[in-house]
C-alpha positions as CSV (number, residue, x, y, z in Angstrom):
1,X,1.6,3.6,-10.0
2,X,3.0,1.1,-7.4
3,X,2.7,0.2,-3.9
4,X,5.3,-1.0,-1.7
5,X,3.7,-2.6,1.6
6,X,5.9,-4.1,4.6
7,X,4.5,-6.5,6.6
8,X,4.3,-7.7,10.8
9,X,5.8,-10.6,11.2
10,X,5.4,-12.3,14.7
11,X,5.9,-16.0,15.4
12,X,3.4,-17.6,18.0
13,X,3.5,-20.6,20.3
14,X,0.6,-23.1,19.1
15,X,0.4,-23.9,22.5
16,X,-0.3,-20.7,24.7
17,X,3.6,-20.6,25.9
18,X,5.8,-17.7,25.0
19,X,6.9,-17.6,21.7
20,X,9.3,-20.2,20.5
21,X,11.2,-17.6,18.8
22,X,11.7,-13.9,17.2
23,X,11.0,-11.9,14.8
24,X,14.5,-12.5,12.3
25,X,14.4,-16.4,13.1
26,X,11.0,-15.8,12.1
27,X,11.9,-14.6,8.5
28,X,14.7,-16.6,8.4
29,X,12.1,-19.8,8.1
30,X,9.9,-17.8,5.7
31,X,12.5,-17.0,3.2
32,X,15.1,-20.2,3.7
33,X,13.5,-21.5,0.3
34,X,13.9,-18.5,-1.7
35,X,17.1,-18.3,-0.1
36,X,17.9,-21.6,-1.5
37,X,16.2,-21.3,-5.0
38,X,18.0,-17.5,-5.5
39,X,20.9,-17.3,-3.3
40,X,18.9,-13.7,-2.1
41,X,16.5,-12.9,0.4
42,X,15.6,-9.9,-2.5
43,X,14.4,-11.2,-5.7
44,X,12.2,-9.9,-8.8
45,X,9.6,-12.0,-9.5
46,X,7.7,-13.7,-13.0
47,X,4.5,-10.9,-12.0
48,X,7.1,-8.4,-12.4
49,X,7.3,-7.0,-8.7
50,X,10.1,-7.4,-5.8
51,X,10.0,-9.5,-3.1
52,X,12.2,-8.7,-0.7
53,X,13.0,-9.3,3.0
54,X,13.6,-5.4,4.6
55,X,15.6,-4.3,7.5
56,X,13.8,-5.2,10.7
57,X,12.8,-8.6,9.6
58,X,10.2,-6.7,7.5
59,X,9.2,-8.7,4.7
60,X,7.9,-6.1,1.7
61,X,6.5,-6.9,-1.4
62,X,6.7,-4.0,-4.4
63,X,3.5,-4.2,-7.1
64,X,5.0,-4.1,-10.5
65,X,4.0,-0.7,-12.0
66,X,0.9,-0.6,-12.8
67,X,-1.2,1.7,-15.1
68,X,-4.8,0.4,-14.6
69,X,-5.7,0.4,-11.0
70,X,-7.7,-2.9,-11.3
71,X,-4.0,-4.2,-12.4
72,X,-2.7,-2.6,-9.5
73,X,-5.1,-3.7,-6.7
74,X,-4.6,-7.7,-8.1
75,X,-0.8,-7.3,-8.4
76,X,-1.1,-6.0,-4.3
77,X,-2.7,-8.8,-3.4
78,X,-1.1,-11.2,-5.1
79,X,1.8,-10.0,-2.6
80,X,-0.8,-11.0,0.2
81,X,-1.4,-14.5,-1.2
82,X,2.5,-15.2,-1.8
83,X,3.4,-14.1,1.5
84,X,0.4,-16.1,2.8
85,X,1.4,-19.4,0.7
86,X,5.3,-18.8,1.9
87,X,4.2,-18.8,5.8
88,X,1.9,-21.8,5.0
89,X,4.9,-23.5,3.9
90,X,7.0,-22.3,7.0
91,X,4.1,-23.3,9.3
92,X,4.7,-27.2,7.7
93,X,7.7,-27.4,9.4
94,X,7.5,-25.4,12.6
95,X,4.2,-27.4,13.3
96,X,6.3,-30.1,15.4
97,X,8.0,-27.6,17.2
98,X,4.3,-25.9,18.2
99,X,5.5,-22.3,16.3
100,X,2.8,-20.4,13.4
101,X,3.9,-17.8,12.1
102,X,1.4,-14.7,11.2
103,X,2.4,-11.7,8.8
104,X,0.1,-8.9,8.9
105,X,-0.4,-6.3,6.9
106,X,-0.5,-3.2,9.4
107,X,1.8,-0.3,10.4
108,X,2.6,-0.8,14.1
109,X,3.7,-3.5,16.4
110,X,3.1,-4.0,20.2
111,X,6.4,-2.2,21.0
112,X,5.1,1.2,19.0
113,X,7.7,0.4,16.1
114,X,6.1,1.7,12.9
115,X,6.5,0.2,9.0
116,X,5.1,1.8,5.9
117,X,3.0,1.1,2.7
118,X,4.1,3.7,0.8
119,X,2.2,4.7,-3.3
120,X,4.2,5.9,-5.6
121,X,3.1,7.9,-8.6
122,X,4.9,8.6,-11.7
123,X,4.7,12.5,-12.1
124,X,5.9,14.6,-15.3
125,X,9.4,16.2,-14.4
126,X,9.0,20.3,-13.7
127,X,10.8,22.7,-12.0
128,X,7.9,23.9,-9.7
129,X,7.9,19.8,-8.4
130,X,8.7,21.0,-4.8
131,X,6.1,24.1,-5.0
132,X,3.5,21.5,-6.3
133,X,4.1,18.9,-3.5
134,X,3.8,21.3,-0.7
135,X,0.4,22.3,-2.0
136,X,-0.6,18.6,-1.9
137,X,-0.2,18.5,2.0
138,X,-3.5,19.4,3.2
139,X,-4.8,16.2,1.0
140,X,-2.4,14.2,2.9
141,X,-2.8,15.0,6.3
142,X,-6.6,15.1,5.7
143,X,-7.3,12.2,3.6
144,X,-7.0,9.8,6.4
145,X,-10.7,10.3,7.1
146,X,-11.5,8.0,4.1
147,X,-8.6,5.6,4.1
148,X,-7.4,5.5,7.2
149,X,-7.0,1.5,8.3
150,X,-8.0,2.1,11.7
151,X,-5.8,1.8,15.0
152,X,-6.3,0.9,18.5
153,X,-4.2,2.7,20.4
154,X,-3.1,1.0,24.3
155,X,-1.5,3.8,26.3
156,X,-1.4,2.6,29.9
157,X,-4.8,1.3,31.1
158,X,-6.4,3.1,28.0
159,X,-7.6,2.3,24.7
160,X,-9.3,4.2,22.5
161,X,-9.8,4.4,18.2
162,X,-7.7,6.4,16.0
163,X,-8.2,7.0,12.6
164,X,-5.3,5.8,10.9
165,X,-1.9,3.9,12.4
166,X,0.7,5.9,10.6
167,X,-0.2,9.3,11.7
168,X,1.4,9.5,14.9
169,X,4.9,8.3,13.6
170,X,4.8,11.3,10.6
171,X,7.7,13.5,11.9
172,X,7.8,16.0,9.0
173,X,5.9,17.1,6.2
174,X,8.3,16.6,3.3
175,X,11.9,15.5,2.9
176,X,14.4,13.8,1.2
177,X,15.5,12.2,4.2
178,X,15.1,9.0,4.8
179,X,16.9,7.6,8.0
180,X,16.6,10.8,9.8
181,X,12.9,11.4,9.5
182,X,9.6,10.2,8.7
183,X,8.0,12.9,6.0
184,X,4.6,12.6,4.8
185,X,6.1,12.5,1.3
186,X,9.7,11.7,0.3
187,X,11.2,13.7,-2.4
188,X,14.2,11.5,-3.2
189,X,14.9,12.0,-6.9
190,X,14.8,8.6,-7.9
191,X,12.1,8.2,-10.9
192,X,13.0,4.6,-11.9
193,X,12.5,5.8,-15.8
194,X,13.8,8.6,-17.7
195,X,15.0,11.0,-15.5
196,X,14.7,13.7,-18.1
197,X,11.1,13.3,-17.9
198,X,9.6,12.0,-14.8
199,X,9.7,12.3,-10.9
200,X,8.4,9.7,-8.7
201,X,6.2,11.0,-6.0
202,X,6.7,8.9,-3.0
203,X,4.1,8.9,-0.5
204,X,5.1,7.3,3.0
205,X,2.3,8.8,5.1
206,X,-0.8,5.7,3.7
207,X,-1.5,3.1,5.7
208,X,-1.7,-0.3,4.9
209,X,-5.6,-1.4,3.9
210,X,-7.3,-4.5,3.6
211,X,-10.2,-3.8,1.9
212,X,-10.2,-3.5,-2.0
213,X,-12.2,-0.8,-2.1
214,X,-10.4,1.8,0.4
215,X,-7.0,0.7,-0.9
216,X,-8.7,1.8,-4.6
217,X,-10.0,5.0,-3.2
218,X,-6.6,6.0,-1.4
219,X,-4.8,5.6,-4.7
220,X,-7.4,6.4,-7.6
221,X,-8.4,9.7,-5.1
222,X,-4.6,10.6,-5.7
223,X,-4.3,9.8,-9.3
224,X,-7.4,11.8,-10.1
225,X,-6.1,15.0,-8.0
226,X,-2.5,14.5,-9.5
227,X,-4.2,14.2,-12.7
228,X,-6.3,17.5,-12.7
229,X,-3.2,18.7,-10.9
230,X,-1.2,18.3,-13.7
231,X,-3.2,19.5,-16.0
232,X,-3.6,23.3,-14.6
233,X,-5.5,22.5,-11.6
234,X,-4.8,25.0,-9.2
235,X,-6.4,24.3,-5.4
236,X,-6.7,26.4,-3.1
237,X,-3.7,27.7,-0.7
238,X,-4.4,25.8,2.6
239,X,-1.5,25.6,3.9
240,X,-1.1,24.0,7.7
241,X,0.0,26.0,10.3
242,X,1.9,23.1,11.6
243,X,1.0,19.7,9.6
244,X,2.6,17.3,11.9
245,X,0.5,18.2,14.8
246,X,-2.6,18.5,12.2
247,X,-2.0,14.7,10.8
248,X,-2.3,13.6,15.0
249,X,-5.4,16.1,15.6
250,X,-7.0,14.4,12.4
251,X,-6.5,11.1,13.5
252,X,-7.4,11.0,17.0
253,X,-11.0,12.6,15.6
254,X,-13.8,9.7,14.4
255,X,-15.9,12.5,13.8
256,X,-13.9,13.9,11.1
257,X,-14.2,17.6,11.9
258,X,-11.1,18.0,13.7
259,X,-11.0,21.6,13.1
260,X,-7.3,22.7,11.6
261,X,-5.2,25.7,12.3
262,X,-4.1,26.7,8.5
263,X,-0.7,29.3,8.3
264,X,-2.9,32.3,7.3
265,X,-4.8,32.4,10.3
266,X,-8.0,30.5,9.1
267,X,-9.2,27.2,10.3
268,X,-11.0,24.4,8.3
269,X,-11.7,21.1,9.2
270,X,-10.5,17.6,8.0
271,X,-13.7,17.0,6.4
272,X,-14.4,20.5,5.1
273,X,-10.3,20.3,2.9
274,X,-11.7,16.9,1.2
275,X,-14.8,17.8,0.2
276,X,-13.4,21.0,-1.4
277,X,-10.7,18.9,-3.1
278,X,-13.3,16.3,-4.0
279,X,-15.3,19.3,-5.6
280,X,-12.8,20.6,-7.7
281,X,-11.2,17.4,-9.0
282,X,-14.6,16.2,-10.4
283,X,-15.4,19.5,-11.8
284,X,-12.3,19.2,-13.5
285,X,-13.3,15.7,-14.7
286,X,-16.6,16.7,-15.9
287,X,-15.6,19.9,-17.3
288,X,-13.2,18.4,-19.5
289,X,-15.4,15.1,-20.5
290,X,-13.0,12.9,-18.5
291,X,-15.5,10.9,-15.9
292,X,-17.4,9.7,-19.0
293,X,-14.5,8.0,-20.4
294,X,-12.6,6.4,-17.3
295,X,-13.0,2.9,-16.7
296,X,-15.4,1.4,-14.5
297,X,-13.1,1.1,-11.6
298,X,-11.9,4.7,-11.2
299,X,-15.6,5.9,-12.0
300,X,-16.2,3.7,-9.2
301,X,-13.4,5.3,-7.2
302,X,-15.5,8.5,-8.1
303,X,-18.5,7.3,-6.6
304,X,-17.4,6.0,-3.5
305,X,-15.5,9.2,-3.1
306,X,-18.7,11.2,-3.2
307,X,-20.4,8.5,-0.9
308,X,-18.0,8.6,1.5
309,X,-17.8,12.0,1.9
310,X,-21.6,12.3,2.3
311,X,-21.5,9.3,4.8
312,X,-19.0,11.5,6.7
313,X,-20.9,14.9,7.0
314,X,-24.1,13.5,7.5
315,X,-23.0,10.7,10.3
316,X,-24.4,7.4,8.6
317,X,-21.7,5.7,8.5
318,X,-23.8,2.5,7.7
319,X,-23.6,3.4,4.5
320,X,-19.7,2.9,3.8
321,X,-19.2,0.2,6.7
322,X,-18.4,-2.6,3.9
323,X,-15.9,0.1,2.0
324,X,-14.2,1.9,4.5
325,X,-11.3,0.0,6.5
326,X,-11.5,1.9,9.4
327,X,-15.2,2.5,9.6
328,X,-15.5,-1.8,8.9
329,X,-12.8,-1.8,11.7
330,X,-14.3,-0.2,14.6
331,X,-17.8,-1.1,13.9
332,X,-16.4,-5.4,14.0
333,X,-14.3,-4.1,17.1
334,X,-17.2,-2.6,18.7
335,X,-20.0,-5.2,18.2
336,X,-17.3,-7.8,19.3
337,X,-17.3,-6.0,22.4
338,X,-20.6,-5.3,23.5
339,X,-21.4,-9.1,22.6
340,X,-19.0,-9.8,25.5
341,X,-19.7,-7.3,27.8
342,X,-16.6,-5.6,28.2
343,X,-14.2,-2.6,26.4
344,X,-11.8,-2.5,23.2
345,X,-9.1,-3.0,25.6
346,X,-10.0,-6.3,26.2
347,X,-7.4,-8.9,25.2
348,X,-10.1,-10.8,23.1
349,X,-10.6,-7.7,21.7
350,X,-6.9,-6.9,21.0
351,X,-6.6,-10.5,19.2
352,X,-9.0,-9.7,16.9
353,X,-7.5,-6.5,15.6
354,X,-4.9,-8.8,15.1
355,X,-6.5,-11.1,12.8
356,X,-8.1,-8.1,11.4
357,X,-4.9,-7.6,9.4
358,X,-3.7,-11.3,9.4
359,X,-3.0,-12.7,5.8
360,X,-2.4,-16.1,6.4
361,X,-5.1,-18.6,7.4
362,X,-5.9,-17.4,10.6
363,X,-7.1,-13.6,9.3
364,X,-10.7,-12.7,9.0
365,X,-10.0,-10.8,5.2
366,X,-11.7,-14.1,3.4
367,X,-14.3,-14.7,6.1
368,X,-15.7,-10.9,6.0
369,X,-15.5,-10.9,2.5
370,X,-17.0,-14.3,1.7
371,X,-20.0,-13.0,3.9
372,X,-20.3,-9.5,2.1
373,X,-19.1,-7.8,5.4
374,X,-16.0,-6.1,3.2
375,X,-16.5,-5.5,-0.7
376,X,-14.4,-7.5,-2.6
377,X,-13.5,-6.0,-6.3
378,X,-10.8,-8.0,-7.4
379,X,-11.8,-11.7,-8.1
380,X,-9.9,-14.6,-6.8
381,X,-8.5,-15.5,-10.4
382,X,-7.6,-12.5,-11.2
383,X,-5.3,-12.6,-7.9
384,X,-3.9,-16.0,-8.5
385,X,-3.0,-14.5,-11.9
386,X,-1.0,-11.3,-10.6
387,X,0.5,-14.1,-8.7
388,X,2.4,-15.6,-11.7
389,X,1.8,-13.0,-14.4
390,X,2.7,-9.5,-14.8
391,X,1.0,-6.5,-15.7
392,X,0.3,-6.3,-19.6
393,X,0.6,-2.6,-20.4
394,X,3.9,-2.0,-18.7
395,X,7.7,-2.3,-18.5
396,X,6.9,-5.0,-15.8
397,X,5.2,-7.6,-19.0
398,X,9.0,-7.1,-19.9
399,X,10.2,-7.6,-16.5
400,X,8.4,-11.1,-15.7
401,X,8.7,-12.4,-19.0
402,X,12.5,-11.6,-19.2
403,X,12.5,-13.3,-15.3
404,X,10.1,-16.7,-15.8
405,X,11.9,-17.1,-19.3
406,X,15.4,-17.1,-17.4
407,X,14.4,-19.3,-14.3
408,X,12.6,-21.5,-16.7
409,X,15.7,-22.1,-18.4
410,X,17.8,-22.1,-15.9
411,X,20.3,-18.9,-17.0
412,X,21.9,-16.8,-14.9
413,X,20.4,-12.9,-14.9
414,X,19.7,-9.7,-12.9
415,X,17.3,-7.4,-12.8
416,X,16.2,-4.3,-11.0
417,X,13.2,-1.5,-12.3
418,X,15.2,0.1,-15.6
419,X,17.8,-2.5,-15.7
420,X,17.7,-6.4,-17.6
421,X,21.3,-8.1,-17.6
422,X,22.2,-11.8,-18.6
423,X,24.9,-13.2,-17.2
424,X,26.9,-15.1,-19.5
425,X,30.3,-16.6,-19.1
426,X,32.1,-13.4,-21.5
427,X,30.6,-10.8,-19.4
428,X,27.0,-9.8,-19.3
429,X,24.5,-8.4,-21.5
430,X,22.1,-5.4,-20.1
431,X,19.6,-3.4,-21.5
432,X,18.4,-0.5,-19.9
433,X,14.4,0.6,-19.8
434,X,13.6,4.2,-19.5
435,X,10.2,4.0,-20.7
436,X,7.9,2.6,-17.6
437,X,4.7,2.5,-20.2
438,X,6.1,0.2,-22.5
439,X,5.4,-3.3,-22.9
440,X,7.2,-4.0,-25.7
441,X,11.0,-3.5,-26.4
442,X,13.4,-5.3,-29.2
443,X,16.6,-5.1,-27.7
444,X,14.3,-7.5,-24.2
445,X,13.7,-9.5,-27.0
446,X,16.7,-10.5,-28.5
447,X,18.1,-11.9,-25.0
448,X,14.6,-13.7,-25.0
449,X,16.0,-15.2,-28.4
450,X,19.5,-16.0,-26.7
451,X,18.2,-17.6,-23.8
452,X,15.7,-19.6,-25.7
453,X,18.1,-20.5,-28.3
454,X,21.1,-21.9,-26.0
């Protein structure tokens, strides 16, 4: 598993003016020391993921690959802290010239442009991978009522809550495009390991969340269906009558029960397609004697699952408001508001959605969760360790090792996912990785041995 995230970037005046300057002088400032240390604005790092600057002065960050989710949700923030210690370091030296930058971690700007946090899940190779996708749509467009991050839509003189902040930009279900439309999933064969074997499944429809807890529901909620999926699981044929207009009916709902136009003629609503996919996924589980063995934070992932579901149908949404971005979202948004008297389109109001999804010092993430209003699951030092150190059941243990060895001593390489090359002055040395689940490899280790022994 891995997540890619791309992050708003905006550049303020400290002063109330207009903005001393925009977006891509912005980024230039936040990655002119990594430009200078790597020569790139793109580099791999020691924690085994990719830190990258991405068309649009995007900056992205790319988890290592991750097979334990509590490995995955502390390598994704680690991303948030880097980012948050590189604008720190940017805001230094802007401070004279009354500029602070902000990098949020959200899917749409002010002018309606729209970036992704897209999953990715490494899926057994099969010739029915198309069929199989398709059939995973429903859970897509639907899901959104559990982890949507919550968006405030300004349309002219009105405002009101949506559900999720990528919905509206979905232009197609699934593709393999990826300039000329925006699909829900993205079935570019590209499995970064053995090609033979796997298929990534590439998910662009999520959005971006800041709570631990949702962002471990959106991804261990897919693992467990793909899981069951893959082992025989067969769901139900609900197949959308027209899924782009279904992911935009969804989200403009808060009540969840959008009802759906399915292709056979039958209707269901949002809620009623994950709660039968809920149901069958954990009788799959408990048939087979998995729950009792999974870890504490996917039985976890189980639990709120259920909970969340039930807070849904029976309206107390109480219940999940430290859990559930978007539900922890509107209700802030909403008490804000009626503390001052006055609507969500209320610039006051607008500014803190804002620092909603701020990750530098001016968001509200460590505040809400220092005073239990978000659930936290990943401890701070397990965060400041995905920071420098990467995943230990992986190719990516390979990955940073090969990368803080190098930098430590100083030797020219390159990396990518499959692909470790030193540079030496006779040509280069590579070693290509197939295998995403290994941590260990002999051929990494003898250019560990070179580069330690020169």
């Amino acid at each position: 598993m891995g997540i890619e995230t791309e992050y708003g970037l905006l550049c303020a005046s400290t002063n109330g003016g207009e903005p001393p300057m925009d977006a891509e002088a912005a980024a230039h400032h936040l990655f002119e020391p990594l430009l200078r240390k790597t020569r790139s604005t793109s580099t791999f790092l020691a924690n085994g993921a990719r830190l990258y600057l991405d068309v649009g002065a995007h900056p992205e960050y790319a988890t290592a690959e991750c097979d334990y989710l509590g490995d995955l949700l502390a390598n994704d923030r680690a991303g948030d802290q880097l980012y948050a210690q590189m604008a720190g370091d940017a805001n230094e030296t802007l401070a004279a010239s009354g500029a602070r930058i902000h990098l949020f971690k959200n899917n749409r700007d002010s002018y309606g442009n729209s970036f992704g946090c897209h999953e990715n899940y490494l899926v057994r190779r099969r010739r029915d991978f198309r069929q199989r996708i398709d059939g995973l749509i429903p859970y897509f467009v639907t899901r959104q009522i559990m982890v949507g991050a919550g968006f405030l839509e300004v349309d002219g003189g009105e405002v009101r809550f949506k559900l999720s902040q990528r919905a509206d930009k979905m232009n197609d279900a699934v593709s393999a495009a990826t300039t000329r439309s925006r699909p829900m999933i993205n079935t570019r064969d590209e499995p970064h390991g053995d090609a033979e074997l796997y298929r990534r499944m590439h998910v662009i429809v999520g959005d971006s969340n800041m709570s631990d807890s949702t962002s471990a529901l959106k991804v261990g909620a897919t693992q467990a269906l793909l899981d069951a999926v893959e082992d025989g699981l067969r769901l139900p044929d609900r197949t959308l009558a027209e899924p782009v207009r279904a992911i935009r009916e969804v989200s403009a709902d808060t009540s969840c029960r959008a009802v759906l136009d399915l292709a056979d003629g039958s209707r269901m609503t949002a809620l009623e397609i994950q709660r039968e996919v809920h149901d069958l996924v954990r009788s799959r589980f408990e048939d087979y004697g998995w729950l009792a063995e999974l870890d504490p934070m996917r039985r976890y992932v189980f639990d709120l699952w259920e909970r969340t579901l039930e807070a849904l149908e029976c309206g107390e949404l109480e219940a999940i408001s430290t859990e559930i971005d978007w539900v922890a979202k509107r209700q802030l948004l909403t008490r804000y508001a009626e503390r001052l008297g006055t609507g969500l389109g209320d610039p006051r109001i607008l500014r803190l959605d804002l620092a909603w999804h701020d990750i530098t010092g001016a968001g509200l993430r460590p505040k809400l969760e220092a005073s239990g209003g978000l659930k936290k699951l990943v401890s701070e030092e397990d965060v400041v360790r995905a920071t420098g150190i990467p995943p230990q059941t992986t190719r990516a243990k390979l990955r940073g090792d090969f990368v803080a060895l190098a930098m430590e001593n100083r030797r020219d390489y390159m990396v990518d996912w499959m692909n470790f090359r030193l540079l030496e002055d006779g040509g280069a040395r590579q070693v290509l990785l197939k295998d995403p689940f290994s941590p260990v490899n002999d051929e990494v280790a003898e250019l560990m041995e070179l580069i330690e022994g020169e």
